[in-house]
HTML snippet that shows the backbone in 3Dmol.js (N, CA, C, O; Angstrom):
<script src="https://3Dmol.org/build/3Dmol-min.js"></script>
<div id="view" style="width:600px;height:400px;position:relative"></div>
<script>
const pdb = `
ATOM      1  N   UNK A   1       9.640   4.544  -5.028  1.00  0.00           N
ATOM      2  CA  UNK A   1       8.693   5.142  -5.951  1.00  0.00           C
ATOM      3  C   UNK A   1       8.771   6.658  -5.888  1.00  0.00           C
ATOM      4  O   UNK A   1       8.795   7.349  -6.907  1.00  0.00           O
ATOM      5  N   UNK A   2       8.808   7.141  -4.680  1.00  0.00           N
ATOM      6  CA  UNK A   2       8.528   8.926  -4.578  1.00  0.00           C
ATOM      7  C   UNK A   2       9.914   9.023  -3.519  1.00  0.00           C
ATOM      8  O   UNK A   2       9.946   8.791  -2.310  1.00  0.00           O
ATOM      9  N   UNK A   3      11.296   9.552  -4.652  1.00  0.00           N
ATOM     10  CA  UNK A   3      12.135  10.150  -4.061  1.00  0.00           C
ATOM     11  C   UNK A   3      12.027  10.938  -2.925  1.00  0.00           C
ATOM     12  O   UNK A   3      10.949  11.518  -2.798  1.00  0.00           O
ATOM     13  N   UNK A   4      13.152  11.169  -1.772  1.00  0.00           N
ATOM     14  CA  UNK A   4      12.839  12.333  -1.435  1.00  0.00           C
ATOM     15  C   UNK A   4      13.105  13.612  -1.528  1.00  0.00           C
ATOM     16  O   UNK A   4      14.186  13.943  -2.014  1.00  0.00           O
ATOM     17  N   UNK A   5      12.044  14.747  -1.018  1.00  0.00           N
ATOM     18  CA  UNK A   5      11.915  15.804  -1.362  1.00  0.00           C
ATOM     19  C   UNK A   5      10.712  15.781  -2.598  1.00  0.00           C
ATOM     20  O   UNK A   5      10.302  16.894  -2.927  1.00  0.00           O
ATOM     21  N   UNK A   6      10.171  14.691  -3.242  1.00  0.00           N
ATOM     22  CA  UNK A   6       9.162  14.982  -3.756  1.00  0.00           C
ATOM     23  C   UNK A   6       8.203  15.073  -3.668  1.00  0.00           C
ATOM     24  O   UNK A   6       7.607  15.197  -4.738  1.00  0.00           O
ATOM     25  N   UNK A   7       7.561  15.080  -2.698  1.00  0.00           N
ATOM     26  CA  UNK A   7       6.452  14.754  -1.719  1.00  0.00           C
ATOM     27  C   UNK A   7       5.214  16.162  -2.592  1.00  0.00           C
ATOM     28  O   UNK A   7       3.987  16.091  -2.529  1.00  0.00           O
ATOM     29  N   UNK A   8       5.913  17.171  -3.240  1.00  0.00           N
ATOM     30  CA  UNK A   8       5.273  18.005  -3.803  1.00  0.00           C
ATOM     31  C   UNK A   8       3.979  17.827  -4.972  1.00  0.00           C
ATOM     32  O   UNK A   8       3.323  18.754  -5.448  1.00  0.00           O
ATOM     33  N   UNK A   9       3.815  16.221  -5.302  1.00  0.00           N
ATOM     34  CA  UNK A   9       3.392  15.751  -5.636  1.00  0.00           C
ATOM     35  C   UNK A   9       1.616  15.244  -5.368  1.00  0.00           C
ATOM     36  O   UNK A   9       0.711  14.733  -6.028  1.00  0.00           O
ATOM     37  N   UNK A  10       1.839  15.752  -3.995  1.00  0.00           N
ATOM     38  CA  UNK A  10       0.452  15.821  -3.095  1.00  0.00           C
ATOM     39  C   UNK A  10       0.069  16.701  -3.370  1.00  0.00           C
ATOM     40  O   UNK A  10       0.720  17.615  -3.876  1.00  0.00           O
ATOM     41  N   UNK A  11      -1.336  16.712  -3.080  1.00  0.00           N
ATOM     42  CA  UNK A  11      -2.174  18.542  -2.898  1.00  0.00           C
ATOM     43  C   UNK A  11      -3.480  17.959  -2.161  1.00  0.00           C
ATOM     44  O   UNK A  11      -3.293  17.105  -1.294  1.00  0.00           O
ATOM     45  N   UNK A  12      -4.110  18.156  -2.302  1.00  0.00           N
ATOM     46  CA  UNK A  12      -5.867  18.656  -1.629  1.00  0.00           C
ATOM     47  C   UNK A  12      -6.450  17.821  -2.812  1.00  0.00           C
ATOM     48  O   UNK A  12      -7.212  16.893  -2.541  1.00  0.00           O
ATOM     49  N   UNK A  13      -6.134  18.100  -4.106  1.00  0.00           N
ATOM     50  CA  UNK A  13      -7.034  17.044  -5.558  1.00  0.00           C
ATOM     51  C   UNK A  13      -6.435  16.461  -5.841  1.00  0.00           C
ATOM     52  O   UNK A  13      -6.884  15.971  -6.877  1.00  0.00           O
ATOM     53  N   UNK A  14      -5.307  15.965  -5.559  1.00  0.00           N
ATOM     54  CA  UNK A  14      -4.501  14.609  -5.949  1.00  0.00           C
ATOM     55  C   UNK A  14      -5.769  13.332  -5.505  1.00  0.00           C
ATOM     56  O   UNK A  14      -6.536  13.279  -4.543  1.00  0.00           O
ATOM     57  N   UNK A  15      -5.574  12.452  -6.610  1.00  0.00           N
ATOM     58  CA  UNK A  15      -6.803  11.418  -6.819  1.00  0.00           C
ATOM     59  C   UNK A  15      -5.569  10.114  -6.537  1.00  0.00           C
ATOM     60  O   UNK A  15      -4.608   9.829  -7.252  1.00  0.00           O
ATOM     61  N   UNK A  16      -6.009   9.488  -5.243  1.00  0.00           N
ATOM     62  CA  UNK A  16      -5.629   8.400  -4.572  1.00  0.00           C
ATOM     63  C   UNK A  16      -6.128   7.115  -5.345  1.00  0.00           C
ATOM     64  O   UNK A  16      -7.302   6.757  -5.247  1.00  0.00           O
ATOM     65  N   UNK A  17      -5.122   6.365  -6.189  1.00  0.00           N
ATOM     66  CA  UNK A  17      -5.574   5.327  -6.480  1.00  0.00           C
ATOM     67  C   UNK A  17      -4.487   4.231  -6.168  1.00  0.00           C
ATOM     68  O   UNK A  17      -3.485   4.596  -5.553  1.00  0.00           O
ATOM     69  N   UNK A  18      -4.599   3.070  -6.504  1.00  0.00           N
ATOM     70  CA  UNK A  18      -3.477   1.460  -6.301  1.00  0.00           C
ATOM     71  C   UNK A  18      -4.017   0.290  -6.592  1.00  0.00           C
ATOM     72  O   UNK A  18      -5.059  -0.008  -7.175  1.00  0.00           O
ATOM     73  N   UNK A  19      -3.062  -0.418  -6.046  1.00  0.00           N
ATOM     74  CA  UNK A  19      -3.423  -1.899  -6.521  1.00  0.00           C
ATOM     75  C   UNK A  19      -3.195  -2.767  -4.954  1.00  0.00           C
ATOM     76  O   UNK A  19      -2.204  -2.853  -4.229  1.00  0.00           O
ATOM     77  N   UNK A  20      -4.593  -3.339  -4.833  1.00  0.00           N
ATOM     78  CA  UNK A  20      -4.435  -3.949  -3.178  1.00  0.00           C
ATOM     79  C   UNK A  20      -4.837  -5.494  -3.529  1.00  0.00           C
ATOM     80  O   UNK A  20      -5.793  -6.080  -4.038  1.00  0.00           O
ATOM     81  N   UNK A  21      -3.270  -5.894  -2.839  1.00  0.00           N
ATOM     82  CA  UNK A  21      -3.363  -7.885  -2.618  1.00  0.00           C
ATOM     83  C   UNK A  21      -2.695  -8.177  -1.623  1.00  0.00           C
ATOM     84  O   UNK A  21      -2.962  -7.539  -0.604  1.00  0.00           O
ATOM     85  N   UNK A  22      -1.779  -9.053  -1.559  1.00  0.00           N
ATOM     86  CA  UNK A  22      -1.170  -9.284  -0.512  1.00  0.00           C
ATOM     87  C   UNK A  22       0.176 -10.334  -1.371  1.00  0.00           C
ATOM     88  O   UNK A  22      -0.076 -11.211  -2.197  1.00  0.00           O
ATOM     89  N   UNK A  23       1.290 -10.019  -0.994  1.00  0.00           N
ATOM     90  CA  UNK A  23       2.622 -10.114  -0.960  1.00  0.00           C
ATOM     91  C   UNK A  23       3.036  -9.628  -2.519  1.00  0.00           C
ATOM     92  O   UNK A  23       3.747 -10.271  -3.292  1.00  0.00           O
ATOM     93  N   UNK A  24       2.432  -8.383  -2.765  1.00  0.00           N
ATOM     94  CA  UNK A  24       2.814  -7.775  -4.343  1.00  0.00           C
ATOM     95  C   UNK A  24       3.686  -6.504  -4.019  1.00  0.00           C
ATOM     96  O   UNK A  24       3.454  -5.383  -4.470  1.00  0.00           O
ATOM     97  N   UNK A  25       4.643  -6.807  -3.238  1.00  0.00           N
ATOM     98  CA  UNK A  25       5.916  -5.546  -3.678  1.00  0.00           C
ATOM     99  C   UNK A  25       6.314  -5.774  -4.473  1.00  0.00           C
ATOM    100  O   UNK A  25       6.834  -4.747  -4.909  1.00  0.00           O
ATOM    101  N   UNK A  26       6.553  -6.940  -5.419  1.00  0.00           N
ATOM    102  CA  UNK A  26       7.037  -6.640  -6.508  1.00  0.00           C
ATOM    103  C   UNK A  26       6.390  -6.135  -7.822  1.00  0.00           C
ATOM    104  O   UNK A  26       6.709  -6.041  -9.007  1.00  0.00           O
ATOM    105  N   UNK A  27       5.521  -5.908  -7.180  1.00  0.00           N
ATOM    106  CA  UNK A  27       4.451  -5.314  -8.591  1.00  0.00           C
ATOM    107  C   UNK A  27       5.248  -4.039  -9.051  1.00  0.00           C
ATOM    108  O   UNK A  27       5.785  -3.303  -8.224  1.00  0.00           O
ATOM    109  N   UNK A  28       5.308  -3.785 -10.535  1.00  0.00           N
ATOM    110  CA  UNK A  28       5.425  -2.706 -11.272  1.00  0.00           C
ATOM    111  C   UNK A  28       4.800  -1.629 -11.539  1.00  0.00           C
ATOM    112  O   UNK A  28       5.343  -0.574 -11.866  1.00  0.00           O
ATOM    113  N   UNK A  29       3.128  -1.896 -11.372  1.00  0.00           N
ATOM    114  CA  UNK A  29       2.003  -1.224 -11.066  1.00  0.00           C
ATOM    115  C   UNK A  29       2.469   0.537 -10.881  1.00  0.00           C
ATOM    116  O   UNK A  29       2.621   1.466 -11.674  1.00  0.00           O
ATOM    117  N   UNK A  30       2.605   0.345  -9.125  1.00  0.00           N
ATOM    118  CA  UNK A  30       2.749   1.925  -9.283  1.00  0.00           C
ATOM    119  C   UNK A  30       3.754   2.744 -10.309  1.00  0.00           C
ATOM    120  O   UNK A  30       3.323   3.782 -10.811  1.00  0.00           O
ATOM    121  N   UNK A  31       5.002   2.319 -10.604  1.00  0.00           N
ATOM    122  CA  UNK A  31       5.966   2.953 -11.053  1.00  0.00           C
ATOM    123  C   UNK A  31       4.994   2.943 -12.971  1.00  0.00           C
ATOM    124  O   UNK A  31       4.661   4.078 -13.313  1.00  0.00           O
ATOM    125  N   UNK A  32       4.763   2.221 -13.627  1.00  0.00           N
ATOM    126  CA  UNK A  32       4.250   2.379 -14.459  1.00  0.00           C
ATOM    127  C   UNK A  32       3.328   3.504 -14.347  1.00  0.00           C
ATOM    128  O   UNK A  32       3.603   4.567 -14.902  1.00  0.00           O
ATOM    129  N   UNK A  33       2.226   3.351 -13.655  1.00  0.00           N
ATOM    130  CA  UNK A  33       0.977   4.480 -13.555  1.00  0.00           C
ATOM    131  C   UNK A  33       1.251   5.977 -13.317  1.00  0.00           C
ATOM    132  O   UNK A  33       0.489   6.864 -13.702  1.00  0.00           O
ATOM    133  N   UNK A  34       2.536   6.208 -12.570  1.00  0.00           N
ATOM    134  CA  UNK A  34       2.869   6.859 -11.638  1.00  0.00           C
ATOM    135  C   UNK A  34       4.319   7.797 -12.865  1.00  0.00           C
ATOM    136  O   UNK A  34       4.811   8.924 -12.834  1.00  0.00           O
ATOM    137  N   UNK A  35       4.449   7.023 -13.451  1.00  0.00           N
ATOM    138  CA  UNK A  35       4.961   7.414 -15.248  1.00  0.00           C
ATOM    139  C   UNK A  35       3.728   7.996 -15.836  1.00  0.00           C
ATOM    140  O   UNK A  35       3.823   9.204 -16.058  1.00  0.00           O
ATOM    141  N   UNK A  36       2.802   7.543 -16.089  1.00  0.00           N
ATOM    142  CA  UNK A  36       2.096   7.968 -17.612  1.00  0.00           C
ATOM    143  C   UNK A  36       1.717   9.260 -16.397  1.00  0.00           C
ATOM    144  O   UNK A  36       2.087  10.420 -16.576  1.00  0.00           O
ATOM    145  N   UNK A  37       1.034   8.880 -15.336  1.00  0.00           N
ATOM    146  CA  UNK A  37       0.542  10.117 -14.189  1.00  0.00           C
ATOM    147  C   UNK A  37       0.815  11.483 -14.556  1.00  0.00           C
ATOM    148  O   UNK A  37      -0.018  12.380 -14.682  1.00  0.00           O
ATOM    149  N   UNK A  38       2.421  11.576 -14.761  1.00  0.00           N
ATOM    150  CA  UNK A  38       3.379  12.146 -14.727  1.00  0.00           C
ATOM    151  C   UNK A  38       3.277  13.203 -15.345  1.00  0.00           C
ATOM    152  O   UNK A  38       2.862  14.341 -15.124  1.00  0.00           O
ATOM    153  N   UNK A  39       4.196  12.062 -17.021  1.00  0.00           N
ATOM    154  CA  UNK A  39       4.269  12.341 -18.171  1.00  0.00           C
ATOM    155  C   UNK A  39       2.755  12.917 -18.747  1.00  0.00           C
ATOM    156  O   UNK A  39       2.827  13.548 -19.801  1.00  0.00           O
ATOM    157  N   UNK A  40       1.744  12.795 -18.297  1.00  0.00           N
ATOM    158  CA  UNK A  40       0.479  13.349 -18.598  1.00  0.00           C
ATOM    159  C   UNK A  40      -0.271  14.545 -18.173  1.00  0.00           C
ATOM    160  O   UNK A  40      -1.095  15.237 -18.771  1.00  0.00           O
ATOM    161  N   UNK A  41       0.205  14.608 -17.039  1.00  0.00           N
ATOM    162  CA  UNK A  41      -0.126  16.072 -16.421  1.00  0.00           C
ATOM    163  C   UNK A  41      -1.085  15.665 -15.179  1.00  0.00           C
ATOM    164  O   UNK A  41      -1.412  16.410 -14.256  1.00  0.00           O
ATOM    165  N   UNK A  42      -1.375  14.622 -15.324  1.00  0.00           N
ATOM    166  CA  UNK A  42      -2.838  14.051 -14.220  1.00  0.00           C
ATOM    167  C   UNK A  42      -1.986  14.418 -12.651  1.00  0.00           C
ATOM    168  O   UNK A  42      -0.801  14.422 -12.317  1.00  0.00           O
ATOM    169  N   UNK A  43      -2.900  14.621 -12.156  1.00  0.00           N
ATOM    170  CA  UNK A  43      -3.070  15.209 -10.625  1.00  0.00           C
ATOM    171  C   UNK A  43      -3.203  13.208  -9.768  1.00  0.00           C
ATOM    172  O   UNK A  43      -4.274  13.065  -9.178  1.00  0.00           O
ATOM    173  N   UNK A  44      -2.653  12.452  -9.744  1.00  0.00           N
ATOM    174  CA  UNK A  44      -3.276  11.078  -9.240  1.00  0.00           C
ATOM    175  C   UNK A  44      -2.038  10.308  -8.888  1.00  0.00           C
ATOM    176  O   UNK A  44      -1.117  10.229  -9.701  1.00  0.00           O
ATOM    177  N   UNK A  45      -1.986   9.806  -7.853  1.00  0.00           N
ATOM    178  CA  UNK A  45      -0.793   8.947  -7.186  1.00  0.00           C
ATOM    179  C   UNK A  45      -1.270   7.549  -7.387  1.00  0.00           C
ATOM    180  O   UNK A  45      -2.423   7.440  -6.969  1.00  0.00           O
ATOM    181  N   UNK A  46      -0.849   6.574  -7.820  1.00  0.00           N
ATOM    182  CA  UNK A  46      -0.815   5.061  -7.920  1.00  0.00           C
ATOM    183  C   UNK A  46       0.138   4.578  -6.836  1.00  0.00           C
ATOM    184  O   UNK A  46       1.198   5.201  -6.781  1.00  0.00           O
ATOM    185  N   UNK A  47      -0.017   3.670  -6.034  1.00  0.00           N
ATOM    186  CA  UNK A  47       0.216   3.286  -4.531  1.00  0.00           C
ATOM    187  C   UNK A  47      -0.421   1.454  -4.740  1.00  0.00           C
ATOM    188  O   UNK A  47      -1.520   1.062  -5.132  1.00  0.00           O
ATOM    189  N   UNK A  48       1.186   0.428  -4.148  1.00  0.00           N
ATOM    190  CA  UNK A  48       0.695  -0.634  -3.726  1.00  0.00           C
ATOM    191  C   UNK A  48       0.122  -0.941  -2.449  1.00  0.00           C
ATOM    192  O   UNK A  48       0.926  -1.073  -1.526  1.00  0.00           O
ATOM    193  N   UNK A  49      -1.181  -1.092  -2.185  1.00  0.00           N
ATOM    194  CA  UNK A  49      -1.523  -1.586  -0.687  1.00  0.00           C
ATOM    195  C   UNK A  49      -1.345  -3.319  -0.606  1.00  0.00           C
ATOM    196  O   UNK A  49      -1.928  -4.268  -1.131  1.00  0.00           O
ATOM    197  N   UNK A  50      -0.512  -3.200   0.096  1.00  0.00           N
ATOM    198  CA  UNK A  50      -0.017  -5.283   0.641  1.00  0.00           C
ATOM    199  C   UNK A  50      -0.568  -5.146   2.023  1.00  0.00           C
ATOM    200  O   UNK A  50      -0.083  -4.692   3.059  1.00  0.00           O
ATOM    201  N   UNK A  51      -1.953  -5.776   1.670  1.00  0.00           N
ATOM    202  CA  UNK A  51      -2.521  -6.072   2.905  1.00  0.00           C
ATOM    203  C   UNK A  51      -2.467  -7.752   3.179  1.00  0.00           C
ATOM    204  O   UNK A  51      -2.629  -8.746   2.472  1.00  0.00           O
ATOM    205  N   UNK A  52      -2.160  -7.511   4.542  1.00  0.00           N
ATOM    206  CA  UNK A  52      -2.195  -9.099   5.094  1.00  0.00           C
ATOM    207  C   UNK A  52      -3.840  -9.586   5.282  1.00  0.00           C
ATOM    208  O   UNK A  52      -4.720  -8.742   5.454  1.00  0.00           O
ATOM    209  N   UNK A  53      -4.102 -10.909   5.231  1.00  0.00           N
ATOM    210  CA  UNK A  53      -5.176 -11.033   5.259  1.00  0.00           C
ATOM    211  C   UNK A  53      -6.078 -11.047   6.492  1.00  0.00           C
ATOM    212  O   UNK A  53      -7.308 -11.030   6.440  1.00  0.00           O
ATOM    213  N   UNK A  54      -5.317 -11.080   7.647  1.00  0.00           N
ATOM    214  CA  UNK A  54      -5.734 -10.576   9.493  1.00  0.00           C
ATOM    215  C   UNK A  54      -6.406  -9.555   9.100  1.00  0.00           C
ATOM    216  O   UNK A  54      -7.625  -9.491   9.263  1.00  0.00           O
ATOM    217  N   UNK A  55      -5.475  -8.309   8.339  1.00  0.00           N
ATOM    218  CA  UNK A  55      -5.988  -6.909   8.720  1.00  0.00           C
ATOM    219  C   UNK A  55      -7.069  -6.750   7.606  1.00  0.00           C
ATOM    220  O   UNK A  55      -7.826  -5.828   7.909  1.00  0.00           O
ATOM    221  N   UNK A  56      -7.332  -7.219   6.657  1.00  0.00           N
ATOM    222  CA  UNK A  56      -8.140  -6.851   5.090  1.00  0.00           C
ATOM    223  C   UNK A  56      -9.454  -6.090   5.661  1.00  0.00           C
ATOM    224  O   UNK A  56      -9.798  -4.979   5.258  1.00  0.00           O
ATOM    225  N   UNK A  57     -10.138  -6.828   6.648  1.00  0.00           N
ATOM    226  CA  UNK A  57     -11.561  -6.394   7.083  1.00  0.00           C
ATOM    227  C   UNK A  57     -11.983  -4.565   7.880  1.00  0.00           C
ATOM    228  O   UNK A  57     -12.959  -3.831   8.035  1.00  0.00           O
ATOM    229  N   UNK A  58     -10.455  -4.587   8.183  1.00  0.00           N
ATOM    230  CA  UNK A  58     -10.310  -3.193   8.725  1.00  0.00           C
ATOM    231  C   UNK A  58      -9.859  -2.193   8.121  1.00  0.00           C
ATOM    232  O   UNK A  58     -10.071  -0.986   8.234  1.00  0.00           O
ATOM    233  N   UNK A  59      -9.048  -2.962   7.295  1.00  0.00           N
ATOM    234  CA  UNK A  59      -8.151  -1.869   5.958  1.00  0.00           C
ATOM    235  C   UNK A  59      -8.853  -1.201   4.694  1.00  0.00           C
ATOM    236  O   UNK A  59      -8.849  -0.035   4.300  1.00  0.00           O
ATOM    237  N   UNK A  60      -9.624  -2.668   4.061  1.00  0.00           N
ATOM    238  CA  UNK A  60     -10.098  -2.377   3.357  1.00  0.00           C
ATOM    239  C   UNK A  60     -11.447  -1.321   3.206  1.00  0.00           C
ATOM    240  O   UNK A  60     -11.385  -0.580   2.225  1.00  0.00           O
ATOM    241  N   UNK A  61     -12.578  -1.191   4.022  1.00  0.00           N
ATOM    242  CA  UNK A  61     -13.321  -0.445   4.017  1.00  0.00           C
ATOM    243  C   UNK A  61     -12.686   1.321   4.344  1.00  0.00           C
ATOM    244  O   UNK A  61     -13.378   2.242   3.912  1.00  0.00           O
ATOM    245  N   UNK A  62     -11.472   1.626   5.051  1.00  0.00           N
ATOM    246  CA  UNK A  62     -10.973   2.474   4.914  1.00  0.00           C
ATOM    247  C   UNK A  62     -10.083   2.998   3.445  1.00  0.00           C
ATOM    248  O   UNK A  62      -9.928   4.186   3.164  1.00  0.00           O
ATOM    249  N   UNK A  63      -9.626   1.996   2.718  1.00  0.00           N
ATOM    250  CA  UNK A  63      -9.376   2.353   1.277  1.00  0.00           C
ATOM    251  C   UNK A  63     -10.414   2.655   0.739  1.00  0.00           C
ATOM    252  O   UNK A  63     -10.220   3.871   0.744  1.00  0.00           O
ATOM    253  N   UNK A  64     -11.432   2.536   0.244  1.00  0.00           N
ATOM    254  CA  UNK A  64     -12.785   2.917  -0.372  1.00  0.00           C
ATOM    255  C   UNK A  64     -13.154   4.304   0.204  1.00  0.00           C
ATOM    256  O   UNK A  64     -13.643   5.251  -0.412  1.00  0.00           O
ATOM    257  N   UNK A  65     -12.839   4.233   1.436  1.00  0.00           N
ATOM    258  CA  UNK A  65     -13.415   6.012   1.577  1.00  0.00           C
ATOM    259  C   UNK A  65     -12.104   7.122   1.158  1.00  0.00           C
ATOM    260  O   UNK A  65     -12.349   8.187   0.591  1.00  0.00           O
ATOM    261  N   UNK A  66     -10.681   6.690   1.532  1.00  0.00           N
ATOM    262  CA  UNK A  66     -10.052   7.575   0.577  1.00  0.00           C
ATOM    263  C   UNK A  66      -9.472   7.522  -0.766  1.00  0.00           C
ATOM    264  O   UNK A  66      -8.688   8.394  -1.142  1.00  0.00           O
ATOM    265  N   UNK A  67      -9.846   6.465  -1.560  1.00  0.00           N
ATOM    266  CA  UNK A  67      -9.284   5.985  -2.555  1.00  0.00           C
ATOM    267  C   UNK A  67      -9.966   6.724  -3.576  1.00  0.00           C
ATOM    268  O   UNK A  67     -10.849   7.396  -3.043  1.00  0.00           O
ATOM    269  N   UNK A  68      -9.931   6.899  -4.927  1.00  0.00           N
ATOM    270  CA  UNK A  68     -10.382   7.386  -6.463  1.00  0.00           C
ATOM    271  C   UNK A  68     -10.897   5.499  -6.960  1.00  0.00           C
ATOM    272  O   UNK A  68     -11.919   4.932  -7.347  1.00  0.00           O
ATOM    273  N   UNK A  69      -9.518   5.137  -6.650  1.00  0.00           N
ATOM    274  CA  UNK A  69     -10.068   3.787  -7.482  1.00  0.00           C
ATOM    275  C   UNK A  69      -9.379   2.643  -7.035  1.00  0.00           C
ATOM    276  O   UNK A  69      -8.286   2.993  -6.589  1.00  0.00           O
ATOM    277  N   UNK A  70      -9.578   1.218  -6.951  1.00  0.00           N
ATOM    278  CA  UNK A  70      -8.598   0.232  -6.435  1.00  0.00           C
ATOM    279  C   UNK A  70      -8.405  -0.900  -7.535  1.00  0.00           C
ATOM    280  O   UNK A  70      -9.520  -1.195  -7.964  1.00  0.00           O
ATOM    281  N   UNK A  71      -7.577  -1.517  -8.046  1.00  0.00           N
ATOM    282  CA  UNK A  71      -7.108  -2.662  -8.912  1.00  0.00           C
ATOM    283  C   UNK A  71      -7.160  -3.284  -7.684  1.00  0.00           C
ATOM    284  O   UNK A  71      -6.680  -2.731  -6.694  1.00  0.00           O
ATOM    285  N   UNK A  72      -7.835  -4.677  -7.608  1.00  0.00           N
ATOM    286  CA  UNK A  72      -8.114  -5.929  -6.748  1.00  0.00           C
ATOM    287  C   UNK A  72      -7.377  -7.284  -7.367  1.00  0.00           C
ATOM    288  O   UNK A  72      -7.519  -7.807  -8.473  1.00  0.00           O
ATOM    289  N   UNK A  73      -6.635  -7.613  -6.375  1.00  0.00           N
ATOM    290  CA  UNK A  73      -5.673  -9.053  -7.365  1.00  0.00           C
ATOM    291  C   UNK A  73      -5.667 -10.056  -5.797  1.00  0.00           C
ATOM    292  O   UNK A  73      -5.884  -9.693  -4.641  1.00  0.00           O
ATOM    293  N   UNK A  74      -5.325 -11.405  -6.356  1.00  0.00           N
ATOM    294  CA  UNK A  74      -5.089 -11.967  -5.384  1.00  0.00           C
ATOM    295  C   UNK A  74      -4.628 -11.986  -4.166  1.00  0.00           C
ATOM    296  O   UNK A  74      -3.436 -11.684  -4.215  1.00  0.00           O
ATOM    297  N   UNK A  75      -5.152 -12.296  -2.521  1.00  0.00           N
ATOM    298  CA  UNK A  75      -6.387 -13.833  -2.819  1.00  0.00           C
ATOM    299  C   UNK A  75      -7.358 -12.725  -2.322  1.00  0.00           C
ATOM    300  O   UNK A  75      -7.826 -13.074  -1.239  1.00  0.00           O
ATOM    301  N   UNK A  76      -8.041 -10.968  -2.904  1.00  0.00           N
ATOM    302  CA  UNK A  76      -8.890 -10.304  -2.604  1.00  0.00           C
ATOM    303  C   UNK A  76      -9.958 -10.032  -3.706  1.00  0.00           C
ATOM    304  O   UNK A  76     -10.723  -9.075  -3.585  1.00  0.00           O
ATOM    305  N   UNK A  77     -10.008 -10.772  -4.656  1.00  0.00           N
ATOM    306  CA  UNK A  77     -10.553 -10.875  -5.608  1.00  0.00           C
ATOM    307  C   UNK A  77     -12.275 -11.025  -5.111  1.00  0.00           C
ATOM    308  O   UNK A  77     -13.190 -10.202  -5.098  1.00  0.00           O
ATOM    309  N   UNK A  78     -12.240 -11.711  -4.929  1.00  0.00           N
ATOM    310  CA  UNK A  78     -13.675 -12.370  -4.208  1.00  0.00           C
ATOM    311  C   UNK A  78     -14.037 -12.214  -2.779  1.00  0.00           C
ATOM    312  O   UNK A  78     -15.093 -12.570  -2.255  1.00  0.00           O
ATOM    313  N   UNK A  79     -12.906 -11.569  -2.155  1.00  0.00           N
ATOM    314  CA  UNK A  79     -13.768 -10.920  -1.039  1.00  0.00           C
ATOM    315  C   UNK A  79     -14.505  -9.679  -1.044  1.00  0.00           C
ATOM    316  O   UNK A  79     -15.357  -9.276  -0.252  1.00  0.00           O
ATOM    317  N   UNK A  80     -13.968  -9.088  -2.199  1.00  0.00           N
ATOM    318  CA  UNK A  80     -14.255  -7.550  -1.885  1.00  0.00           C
ATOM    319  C   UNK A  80     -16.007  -7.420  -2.697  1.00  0.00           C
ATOM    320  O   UNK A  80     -16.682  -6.390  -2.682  1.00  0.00           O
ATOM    321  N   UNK A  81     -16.456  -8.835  -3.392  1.00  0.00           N
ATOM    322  CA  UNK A  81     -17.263  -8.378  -3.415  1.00  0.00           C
ATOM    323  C   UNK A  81     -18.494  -8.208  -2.578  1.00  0.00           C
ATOM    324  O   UNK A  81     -19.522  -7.668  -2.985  1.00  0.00           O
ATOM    325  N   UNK A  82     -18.328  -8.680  -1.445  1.00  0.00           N
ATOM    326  CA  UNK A  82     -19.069  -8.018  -0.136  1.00  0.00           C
ATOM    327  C   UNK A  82     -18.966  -6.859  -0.090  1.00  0.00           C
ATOM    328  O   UNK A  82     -19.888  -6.445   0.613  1.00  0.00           O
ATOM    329  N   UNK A  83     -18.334  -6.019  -0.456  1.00  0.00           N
ATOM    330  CA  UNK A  83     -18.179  -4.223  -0.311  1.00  0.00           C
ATOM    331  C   UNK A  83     -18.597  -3.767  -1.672  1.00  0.00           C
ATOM    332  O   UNK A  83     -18.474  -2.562  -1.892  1.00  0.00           O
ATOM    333  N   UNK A  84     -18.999  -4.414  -2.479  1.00  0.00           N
ATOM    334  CA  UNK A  84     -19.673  -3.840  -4.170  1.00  0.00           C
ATOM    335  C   UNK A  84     -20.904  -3.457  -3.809  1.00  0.00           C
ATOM    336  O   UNK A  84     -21.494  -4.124  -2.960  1.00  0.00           O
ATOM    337  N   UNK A  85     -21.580  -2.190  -4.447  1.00  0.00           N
ATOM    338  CA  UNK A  85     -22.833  -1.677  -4.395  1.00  0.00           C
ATOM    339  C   UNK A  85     -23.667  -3.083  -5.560  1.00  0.00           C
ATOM    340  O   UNK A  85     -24.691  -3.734  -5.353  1.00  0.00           O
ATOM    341  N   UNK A  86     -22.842  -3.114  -6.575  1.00  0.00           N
ATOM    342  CA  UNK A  86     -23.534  -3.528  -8.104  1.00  0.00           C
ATOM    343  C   UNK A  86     -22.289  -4.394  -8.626  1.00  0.00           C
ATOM    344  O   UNK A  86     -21.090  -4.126  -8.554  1.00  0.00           O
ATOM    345  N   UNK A  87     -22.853  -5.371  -9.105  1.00  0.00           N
ATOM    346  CA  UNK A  87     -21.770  -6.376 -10.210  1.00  0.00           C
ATOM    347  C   UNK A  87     -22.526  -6.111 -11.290  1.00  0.00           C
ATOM    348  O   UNK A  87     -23.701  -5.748 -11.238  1.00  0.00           O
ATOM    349  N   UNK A  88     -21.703  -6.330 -12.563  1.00  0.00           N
ATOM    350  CA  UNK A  88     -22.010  -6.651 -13.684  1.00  0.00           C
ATOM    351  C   UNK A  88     -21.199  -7.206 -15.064  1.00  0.00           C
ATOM    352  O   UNK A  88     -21.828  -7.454 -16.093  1.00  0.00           O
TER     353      UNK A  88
END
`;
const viewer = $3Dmol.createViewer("view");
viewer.addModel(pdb, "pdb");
viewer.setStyle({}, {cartoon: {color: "spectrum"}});
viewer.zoomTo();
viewer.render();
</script>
C-alpha cells in the first residue's frame, strides 16, 4: 500500500481511519480510499486492521482512541457493539 520512502504521507493531522475484521488482506479497501485520499487532497490514511479474535478485546478499544473512523465487517460486527455510546 505505502511504497517506500513514502512515509511523507504522515503528519501530526493525518486522520487515521480502516477497515477492522479478521482474515481480510485481501480487501481492496485501503488501496481504493487511499486513491480518492490522494487524488483529493485529504490529509487521511485508510489501513486494514486483521485482528485475530484472542486479541479483539485489547486491540480494539485501542483503535477507537487513535482512529478518525472504523468500517466493522466480519465476525466483529456485533461485538463492537459493546463499545457504541448510541445505536440507531
Amino acid at each position: 500500500m505505502f511504497k517506500e520512502g513514502n512515509l511523507d504521507v504522515f503528519n501530526y493531522d493525518t486522520k487515521l481511519l480502516g477497515v477492522l475484521g479478521e482474515n481480510i488482506t485481501y480487501t481492496l479497501s485501503p488501496y481504493i480510499h487511499n486513491y480518492v485520499f490522494r487524488k483529493e487532497g485529504i490529509n487521511a490514511v485508510y489501513l486494514a486492521f486483521d485482528i485475530k479474535k484472542e486479541k479483539f478485546d485489547k486491540i480494539f478499544p485501542a483503535l477507537l482512541d487513535i482512529t478518525y473512523g472504523l468500517n466493522v465487517t466480519i465476525p466483529y460486527k456485533e461485538k463492537v457493539i459493546d463499545y457504541l455510546d448510541a445505536l440507531d
